[in-house]
VEXTI-316242 format. One line per 4 residues: their letters; for each residue x, y, z of C-alpha. Coordinates in steps of 0.001 Angstrom, whole numbers. Example, Ala and Ser with C-alpha at 12.3 -4.5 7.8 and 13.67 -1.06 7.14 Angstrom:
2
AS) 12300 -4500 7800 | 13670 -1060 7140
This chain:
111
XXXX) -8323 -41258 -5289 | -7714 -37669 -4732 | -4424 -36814 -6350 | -4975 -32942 -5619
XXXX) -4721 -34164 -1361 | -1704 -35910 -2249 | -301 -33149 -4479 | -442 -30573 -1163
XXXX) 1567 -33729 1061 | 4078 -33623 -1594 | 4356 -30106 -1717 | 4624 -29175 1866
XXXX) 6628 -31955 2138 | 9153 -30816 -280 | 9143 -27310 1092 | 10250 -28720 4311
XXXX) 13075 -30272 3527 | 14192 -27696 1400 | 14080 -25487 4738 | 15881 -28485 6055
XXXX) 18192 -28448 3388 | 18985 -24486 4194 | 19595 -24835 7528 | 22111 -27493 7437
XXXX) 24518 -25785 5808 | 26892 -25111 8593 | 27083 -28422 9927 | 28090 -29943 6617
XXXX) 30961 -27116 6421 | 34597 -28352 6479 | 36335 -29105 9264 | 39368 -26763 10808
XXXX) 42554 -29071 10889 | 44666 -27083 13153 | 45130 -28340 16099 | 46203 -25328 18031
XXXX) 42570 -24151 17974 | 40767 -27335 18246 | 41812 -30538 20092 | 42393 -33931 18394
XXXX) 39333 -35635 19819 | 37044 -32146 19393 | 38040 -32463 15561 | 37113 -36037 15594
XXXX) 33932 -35147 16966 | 33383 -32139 14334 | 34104 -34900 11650 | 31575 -37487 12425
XXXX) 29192 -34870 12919 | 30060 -33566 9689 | 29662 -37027 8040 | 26215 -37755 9631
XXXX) 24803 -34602 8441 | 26257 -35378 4733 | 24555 -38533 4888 | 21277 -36801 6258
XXXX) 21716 -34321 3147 | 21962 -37056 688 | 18968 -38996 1665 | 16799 -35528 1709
XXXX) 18245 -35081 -2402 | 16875 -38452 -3039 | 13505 -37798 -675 | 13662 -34290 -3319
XXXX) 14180 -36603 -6626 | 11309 -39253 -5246 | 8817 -36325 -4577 | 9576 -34505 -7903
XXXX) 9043 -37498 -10127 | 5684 -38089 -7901 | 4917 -34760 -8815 | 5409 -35349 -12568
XXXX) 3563 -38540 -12526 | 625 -36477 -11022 | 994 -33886 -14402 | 808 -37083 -16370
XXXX) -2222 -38813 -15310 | 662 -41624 -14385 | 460 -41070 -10412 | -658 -44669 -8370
XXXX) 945 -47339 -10857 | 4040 -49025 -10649 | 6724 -48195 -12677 | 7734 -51385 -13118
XXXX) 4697 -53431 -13724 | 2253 -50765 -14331 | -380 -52273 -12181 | -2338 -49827 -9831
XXXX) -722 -48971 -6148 | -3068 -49386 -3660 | -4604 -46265 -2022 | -3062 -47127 1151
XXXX) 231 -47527 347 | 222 -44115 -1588 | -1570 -42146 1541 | 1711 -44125 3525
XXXX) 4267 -42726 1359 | 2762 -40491 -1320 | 6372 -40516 -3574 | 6357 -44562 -3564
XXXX) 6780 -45740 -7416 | 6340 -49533 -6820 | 3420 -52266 -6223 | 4734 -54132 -2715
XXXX) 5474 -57362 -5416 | 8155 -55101 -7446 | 9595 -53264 -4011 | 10359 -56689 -3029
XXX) 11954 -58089 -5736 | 14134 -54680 -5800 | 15489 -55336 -1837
């Protein structure tokens, strides 16, 4: 397998949520509670929207954590076992999703 192929995935994927991550910013701002400025149902609005895009931020941090530790495993000659059972992921299931840390036996058992 060539770990160097999926080292550059990782990487550009990482830098693009991090410009992901940038650009959200606003959206995840607080919203204004006066209602002379901003109607009840327009704040309502602003709050859901706020909520979706703190859920969207939290599942990039742990797309960031999965990718880093993939990264690590790469340094360490670890990358394409499971961390559970330490038998080898197969090369298709790594090209699917390069971070993935399981064999499909132990992602099962963890759902």
């Amino acid at each position: 397998m060539n770990t160097e192929s999926i080292r550059d995935q990782l990487l550009a994927r990482r830098a693009e949520l991090e410009a992901l991550r940038e650009g959200s910013g606003e959206s995840r701002a607080p919203v204004q509670l006066d209602q002379q400025s901003v109607g009840r149902l327009s704040r309502m609005d602003a709050m859901q929207q706020q909520a979706m895009a703190e859920a969207t931020e939290a599942q990039r941090a742990r797309e960031l954590a999965e990718i880093r530790a993939a990264l690590t495993r790469i340094e360490q000659d670890d990358y394409g076992y499971c961390e559970d059972c330490g038998t080898e992921i197969p090369e298709k299931r790594l090209l699917l999703y390069p971070a993935i840390r399981y064999c499909v036996a132990c992602q099962e058992s963890r759902e």
